[in-house]
C-alpha beads as a LAMMPS data file, in Angstrom:
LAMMPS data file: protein, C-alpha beads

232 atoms
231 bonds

1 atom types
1 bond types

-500.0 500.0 xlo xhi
-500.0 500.0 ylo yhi
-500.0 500.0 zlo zhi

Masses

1 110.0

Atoms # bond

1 1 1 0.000 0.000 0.000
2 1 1 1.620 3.402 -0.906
3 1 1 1.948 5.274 1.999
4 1 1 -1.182 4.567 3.557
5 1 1 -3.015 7.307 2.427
6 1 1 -4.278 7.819 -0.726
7 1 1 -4.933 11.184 -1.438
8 1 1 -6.879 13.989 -4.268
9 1 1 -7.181 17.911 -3.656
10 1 1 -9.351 19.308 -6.147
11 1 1 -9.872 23.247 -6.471
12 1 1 -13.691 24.217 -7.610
13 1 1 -12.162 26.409 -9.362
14 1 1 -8.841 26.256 -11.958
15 1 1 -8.509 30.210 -12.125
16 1 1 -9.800 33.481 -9.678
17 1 1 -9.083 37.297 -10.573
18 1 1 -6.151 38.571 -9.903
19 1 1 -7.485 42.089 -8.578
20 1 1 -10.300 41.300 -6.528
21 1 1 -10.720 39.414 -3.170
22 1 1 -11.973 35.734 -3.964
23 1 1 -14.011 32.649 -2.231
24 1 1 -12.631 28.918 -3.377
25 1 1 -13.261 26.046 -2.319
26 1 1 -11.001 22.937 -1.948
27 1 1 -12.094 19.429 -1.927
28 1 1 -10.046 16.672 -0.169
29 1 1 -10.698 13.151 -0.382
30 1 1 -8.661 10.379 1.028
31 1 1 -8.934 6.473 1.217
32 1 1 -6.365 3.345 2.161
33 1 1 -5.964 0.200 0.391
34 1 1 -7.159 0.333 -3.122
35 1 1 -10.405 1.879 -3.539
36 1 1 -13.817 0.252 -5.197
37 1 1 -16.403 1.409 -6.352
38 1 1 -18.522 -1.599 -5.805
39 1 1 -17.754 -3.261 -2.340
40 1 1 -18.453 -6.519 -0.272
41 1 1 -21.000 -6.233 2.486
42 1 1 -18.353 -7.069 5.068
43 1 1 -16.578 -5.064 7.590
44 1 1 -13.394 -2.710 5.945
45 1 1 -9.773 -3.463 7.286
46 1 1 -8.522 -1.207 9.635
47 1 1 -5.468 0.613 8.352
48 1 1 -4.608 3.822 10.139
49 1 1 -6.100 5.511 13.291
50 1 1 -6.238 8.897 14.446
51 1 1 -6.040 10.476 11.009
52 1 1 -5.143 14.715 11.089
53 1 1 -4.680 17.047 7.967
54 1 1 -2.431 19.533 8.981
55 1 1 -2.604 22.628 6.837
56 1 1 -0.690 25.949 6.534
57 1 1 -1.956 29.032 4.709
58 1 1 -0.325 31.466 3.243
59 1 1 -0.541 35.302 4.604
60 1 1 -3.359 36.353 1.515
61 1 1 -5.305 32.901 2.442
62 1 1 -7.566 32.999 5.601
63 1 1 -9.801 30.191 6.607
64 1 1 -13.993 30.649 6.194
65 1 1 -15.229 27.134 7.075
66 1 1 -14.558 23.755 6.875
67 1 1 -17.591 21.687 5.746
68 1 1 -17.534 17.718 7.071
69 1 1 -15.289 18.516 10.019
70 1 1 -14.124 20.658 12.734
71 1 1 -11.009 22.349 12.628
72 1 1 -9.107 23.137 15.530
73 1 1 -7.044 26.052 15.331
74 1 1 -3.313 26.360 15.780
75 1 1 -1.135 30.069 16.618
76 1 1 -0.417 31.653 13.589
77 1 1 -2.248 30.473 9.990
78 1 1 -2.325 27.114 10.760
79 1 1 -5.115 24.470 11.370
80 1 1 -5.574 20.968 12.559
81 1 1 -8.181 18.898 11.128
82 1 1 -9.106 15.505 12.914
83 1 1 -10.470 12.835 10.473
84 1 1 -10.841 9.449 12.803
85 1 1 -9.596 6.578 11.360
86 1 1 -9.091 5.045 7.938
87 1 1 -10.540 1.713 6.400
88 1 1 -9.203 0.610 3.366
89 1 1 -10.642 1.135 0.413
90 1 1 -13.693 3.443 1.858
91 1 1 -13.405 7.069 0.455
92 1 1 -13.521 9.940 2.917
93 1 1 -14.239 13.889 1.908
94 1 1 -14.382 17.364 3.383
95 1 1 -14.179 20.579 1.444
96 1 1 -12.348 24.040 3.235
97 1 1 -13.530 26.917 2.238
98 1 1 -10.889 29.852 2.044
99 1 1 -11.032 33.480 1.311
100 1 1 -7.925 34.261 -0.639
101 1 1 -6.560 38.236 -1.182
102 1 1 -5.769 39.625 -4.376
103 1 1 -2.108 39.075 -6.212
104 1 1 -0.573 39.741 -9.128
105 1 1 -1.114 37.512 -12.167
106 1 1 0.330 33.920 -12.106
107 1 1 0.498 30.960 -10.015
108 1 1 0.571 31.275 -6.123
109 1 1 0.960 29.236 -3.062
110 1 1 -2.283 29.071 -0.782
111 1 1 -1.749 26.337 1.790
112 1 1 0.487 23.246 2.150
113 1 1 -0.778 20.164 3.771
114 1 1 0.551 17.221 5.730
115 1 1 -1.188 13.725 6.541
116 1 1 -0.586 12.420 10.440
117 1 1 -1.572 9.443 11.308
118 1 1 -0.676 6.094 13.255
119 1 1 -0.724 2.573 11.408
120 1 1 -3.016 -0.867 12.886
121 1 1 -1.111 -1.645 16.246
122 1 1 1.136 0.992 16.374
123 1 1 1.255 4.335 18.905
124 1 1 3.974 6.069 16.505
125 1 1 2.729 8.827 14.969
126 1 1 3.506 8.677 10.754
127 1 1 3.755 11.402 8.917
128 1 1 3.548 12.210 5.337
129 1 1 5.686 14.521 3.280
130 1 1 4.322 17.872 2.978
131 1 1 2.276 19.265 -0.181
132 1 1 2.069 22.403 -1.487
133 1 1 -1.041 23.742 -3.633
134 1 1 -1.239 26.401 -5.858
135 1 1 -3.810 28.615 -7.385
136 1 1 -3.760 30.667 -10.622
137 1 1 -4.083 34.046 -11.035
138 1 1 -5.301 35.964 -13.806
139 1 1 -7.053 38.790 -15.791
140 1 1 -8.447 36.630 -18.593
141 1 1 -11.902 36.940 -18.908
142 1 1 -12.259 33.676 -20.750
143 1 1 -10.644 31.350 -18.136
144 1 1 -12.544 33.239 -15.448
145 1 1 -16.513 32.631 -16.768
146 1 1 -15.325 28.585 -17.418
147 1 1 -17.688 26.578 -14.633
148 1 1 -17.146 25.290 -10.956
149 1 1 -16.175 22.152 -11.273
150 1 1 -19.271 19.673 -10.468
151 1 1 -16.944 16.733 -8.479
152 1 1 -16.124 19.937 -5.984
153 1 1 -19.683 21.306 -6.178
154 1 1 -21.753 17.912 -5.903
155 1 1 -19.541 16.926 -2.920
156 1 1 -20.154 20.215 -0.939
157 1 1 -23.866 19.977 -1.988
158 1 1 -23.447 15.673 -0.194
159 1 1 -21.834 17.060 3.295
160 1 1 -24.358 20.266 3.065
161 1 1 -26.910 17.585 3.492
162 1 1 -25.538 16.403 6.738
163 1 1 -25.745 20.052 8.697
164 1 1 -29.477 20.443 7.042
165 1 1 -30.354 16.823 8.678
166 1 1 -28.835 18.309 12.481
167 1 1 -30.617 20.993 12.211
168 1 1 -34.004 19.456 10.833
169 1 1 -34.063 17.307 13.615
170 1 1 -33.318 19.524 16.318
171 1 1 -36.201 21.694 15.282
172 1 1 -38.585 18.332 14.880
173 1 1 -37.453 17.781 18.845
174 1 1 -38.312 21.454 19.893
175 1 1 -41.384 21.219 18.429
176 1 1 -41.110 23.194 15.472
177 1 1 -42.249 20.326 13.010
178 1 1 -43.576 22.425 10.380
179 1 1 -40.163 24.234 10.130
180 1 1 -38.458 20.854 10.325
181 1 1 -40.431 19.639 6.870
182 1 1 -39.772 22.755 5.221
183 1 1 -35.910 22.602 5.570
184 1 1 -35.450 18.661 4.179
185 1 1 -37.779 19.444 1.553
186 1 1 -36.388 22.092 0.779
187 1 1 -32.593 21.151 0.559
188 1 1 -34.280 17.672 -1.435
189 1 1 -35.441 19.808 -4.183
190 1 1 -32.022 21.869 -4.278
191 1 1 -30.579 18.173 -4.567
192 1 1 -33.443 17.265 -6.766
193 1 1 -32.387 19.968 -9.502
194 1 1 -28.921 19.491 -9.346
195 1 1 -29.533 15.952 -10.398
196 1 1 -31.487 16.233 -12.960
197 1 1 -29.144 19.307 -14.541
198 1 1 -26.456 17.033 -14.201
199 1 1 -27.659 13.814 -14.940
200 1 1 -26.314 12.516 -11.364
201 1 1 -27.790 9.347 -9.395
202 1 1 -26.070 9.987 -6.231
203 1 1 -27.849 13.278 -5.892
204 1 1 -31.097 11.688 -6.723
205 1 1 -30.247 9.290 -4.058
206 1 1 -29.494 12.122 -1.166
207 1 1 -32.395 13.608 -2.774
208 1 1 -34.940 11.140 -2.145
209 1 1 -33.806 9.844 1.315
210 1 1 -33.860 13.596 2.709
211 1 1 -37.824 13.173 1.139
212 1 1 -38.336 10.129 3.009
213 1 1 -37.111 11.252 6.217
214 1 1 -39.318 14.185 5.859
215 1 1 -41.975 12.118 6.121
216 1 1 -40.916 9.504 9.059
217 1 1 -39.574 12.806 10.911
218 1 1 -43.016 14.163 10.022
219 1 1 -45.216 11.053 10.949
220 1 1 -42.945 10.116 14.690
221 1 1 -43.097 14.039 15.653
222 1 1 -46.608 14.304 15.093
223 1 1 -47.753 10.804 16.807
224 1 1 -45.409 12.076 19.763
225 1 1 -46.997 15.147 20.578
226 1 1 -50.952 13.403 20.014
227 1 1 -49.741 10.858 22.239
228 1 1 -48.432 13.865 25.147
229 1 1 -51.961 15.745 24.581
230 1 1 -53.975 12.490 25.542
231 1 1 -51.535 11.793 28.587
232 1 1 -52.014 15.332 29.588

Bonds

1 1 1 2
2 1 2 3
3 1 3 4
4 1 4 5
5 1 5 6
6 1 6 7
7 1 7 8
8 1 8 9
9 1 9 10
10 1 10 11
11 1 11 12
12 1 12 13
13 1 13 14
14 1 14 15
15 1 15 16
16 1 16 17
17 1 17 18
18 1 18 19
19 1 19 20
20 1 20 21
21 1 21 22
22 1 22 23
23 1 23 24
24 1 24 25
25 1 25 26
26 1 26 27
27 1 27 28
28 1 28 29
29 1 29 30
30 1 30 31
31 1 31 32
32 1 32 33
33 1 33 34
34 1 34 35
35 1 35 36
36 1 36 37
37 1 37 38
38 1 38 39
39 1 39 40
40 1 40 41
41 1 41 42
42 1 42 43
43 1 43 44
44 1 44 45
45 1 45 46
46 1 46 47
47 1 47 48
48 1 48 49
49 1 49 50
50 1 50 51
51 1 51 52
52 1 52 53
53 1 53 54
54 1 54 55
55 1 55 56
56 1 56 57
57 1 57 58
58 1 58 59
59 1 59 60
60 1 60 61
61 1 61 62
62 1 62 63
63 1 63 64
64 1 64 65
65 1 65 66
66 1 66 67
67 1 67 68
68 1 68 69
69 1 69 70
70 1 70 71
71 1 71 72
72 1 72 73
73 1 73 74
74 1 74 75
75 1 75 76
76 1 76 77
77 1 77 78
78 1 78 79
79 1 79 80
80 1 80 81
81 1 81 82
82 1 82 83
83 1 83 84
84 1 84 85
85 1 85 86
86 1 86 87
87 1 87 88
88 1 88 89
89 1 89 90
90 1 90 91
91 1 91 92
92 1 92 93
93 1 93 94
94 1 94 95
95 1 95 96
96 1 96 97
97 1 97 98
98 1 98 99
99 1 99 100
100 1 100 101
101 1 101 102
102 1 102 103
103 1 103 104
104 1 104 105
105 1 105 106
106 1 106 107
107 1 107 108
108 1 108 109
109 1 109 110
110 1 110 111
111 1 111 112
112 1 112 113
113 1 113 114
114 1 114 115
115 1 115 116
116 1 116 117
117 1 117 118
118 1 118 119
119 1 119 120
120 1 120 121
121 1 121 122
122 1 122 123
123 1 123 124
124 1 124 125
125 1 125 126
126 1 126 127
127 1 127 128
128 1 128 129
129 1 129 130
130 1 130 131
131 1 131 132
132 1 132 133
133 1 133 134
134 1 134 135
135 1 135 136
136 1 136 137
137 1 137 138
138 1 138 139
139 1 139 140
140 1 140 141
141 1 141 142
142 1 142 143
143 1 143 144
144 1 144 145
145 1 145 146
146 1 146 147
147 1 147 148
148 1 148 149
149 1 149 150
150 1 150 151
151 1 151 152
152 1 152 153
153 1 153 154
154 1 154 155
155 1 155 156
156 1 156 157
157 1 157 158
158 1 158 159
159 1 159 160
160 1 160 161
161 1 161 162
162 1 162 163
163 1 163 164
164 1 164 165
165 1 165 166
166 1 166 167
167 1 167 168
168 1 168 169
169 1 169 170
170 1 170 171
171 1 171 172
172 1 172 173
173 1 173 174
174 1 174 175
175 1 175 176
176 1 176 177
177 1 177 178
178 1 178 179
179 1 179 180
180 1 180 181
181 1 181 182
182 1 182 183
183 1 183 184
184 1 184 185
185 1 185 186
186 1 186 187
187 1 187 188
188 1 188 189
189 1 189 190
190 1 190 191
191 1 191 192
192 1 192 193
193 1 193 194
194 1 194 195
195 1 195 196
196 1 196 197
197 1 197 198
198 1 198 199
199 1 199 200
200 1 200 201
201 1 201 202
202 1 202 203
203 1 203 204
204 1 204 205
205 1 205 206
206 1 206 207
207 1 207 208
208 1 208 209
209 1 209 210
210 1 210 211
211 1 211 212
212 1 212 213
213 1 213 214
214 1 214 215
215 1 215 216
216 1 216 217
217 1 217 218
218 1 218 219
219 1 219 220
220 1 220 221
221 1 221 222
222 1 222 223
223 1 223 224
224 1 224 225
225 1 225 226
226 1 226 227
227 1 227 228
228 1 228 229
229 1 229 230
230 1 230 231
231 1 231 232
């Protein structure tokens, strides 16, 4: 296995304006083993535990959010990301979101990143060779208007889904079950659109289950609070 840690960064974007301040997003995904699409019903190998993506921004790069995670912030423009542990072959994702400054025209450093981890049966901490990532700078009009990228965009839209589900069902527990509804519906049709501009089953799929959770969340809520009026 190379390294233990396979990894991809993937910019939504290939170019931002050189004279303006600019919002990117970057898309990390990272597996063991070989990955498969298709897999076996049975329980995934443990390779690595206690997986952390270090990162390191440059003095134009500051940090807006990290989506999938929680970051845990170092002194200086640094950040610690904890990722639990690592199975092999099962793919793994978070995006960061970064606000970057304006430069000059060209290609620029925004962070560098390091993998930590410890392998099966083993308290020694690994690490991984540091990477650097660039972004490119420009003024050309053309390379500016080309599209996100949909692999960034879809994936954001996946661990999106996951703060709208938190937040659905704290509202369905404080009562609010109308509200509750309203926000899985809502981020289902979203999903709903996006999958059928881009011709993509696994946003159907998100699509649908956040529709079918609306209605189970929908159906328990609303038994539970008939069922605390007749005790009353």
């Amino acid at each position: 296995m190379q390294s233990g840690i396979q990894e991809n960064f993937t910019w939504n974007r290939s170019h931002i304006f050189a004279s303006g301040s600019n919002k990117v997003i970057l898309l990390v995904e990272w597996y063991g083993g070989s990955f498969r699409q298709s897999r076996k019903r049975n329980t995934p190998k443990l390779i690595a535990q206690d997986v952390q993506l270090h990162l390191w921004f440059e003095p134009q790069v500051s940090l807006v959010r990290v989506h999938g995670a929680k970051a845990m912030k170092n002194l200086g423009q640094s950040i610690m990301i904890p990722l639990g542990h690592l199975y092999d072959g099962v793919k793994q994702f978070i995006a960061i979101e970064l606000a970057l400054q304006a430069q000059n025209a060209g290609m620029h450093g925004v962070l560098s990143a390091q993998w930590k981890f410890k392998e099966k049966n083993k308290e020694r901490i690994k690490e991984l060779p540091v990477k650097e990532l660039y972004m490119n700078y420009t003024y050309h009009t053309g390379l500016l208007q080309q599209p996100e990228d949909f692999h960034v965009r879809k994936h954001v839209k996946l661990l999106e889904t996951q703060t709208v589900l938190k937040k659905a069902i704290q509202l369905f527990e404080f009562g609010d079950i109308d509200q509750g509804e309203w926000l899985l519906r809502r981020k289902g049709d979203e999903l709903l659109i996006e999958a059928a501009r881009f011709t993509d089953t696994r946003l159907l799929e998100e699509a649908d289950m956040l529709y079918q959770l609306s209605e189970h969340y929908v159906s328990t809520y609303r038994n539970r609070k008939v069922l605390k009026i007749k005790n009353f």
